[in-house]
N, C-alpha and C positions, 0 to 999 in steps of 0.2 A: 413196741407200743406206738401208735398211731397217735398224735397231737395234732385235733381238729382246730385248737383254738383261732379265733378272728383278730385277737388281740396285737395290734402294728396295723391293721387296714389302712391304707393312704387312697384316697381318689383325687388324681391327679384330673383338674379340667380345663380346659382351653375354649373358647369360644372368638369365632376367627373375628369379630369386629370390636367383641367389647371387654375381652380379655385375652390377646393373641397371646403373650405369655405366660398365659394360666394361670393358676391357684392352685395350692394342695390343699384339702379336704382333710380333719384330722379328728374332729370334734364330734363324734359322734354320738348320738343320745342314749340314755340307761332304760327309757323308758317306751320303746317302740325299738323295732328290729330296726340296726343304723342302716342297712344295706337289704334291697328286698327286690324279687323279680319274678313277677306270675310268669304258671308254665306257658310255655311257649309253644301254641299250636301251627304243626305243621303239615296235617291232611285234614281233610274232609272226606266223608264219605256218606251215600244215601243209598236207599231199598228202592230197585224200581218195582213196578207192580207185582210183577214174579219172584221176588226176593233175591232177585239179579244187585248183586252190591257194585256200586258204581264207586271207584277214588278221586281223587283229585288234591293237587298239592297246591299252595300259594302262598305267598310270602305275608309276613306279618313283620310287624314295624318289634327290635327288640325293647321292651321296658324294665325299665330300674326305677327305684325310688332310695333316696337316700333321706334318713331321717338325722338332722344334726339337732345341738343343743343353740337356744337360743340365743339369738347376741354375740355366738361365739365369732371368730373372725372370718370362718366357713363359712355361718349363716350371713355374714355381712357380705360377704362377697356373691353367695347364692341370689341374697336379696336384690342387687344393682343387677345381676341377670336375669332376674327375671322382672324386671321396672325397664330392664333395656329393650327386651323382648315385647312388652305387652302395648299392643295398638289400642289407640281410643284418638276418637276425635279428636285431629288436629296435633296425635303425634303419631310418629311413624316408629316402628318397631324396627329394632337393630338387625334381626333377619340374621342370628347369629348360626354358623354351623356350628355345631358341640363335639368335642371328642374328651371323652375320660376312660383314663389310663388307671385298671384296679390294678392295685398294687396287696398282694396277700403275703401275710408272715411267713406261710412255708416257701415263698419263691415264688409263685403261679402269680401271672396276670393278665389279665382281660382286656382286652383295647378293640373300648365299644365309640366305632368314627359314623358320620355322616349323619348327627342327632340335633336332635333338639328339645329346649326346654318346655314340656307341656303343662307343666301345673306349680303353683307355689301358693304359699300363702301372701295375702297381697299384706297386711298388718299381722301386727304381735297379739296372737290368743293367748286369753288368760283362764285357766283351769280355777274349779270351784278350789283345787289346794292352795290357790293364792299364789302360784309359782304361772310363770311363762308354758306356752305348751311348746311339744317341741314340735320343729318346723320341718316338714316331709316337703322334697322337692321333688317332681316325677319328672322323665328322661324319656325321648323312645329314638332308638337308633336304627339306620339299615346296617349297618356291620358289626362284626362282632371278630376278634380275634385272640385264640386263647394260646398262652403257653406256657411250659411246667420251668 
């Protein structure tokens, strides 16, 4: 019998200026997929006039989003990354590299280097159930390396 479960997920993250010793990631939320990654397009292809199919491959940036629970010590630490990252007049952005190391129950992990943080929520949203929403941070990396 084959045991899918996600249950231990660790995402270990590093970011070289404003967290060179990392964080682990452990808090992840009930209400939103904790761990998410649209498919990852790797050709293109077009019809020329004559229904000659033309290919062509190019690289694409990999993306993750991690969805954690509010407030948790995850989400505090996601928060200062992405407040370190974000330029506005008059301050300058940490320009951090990102690398996170998945860490999966059955052994397998994923070490996605050369990234960066592209989306957070900048404040705490509050859901009509009167609770915190949970807070999705997106990621996109140029590497990716997997193993069992």
């Amino acid at each position: 019998m084959k045991n899918i479960s996600g249950f231990g997920l660790v995402a270990q993250v590093t970011a070289s200026n404003t967290f060179p010793n990392g964080f682990s990631v452990t808090e992840f939320a009930d209400d939103a997929d904790p761990l998410d990654t649209p498919d990852l397009e790797v050709a293109e292809s077009a019809m020329g006039l004559n229904g000659d199919m033309v290919v062509w491959s190019r690289p694409q940036g990999i993306e993750i989003s991690m969805n954690v629970i509010a407030t948790s010590p995850s989400d505090d630490n996601l928060d200062v990354l992405l407040s370190a990252n974000r330029v506005a007049k008059g301050k300058v952005g940490a320009r951090d590299e990102i690398g996170i190391v998945l860490s999966y129950p059955d052994g397998r992990k994923a070490v996605l280097s050369k990234g960066i943080m592209i989306s957070g929520p900048i404040v705490n949203q509050v859901a009509s159930a009167g609770r915190y929403k949970t807070r999705m941070y997106r990621f996109r990396f140029e590497q990716i390396t997997k193993s069992n």
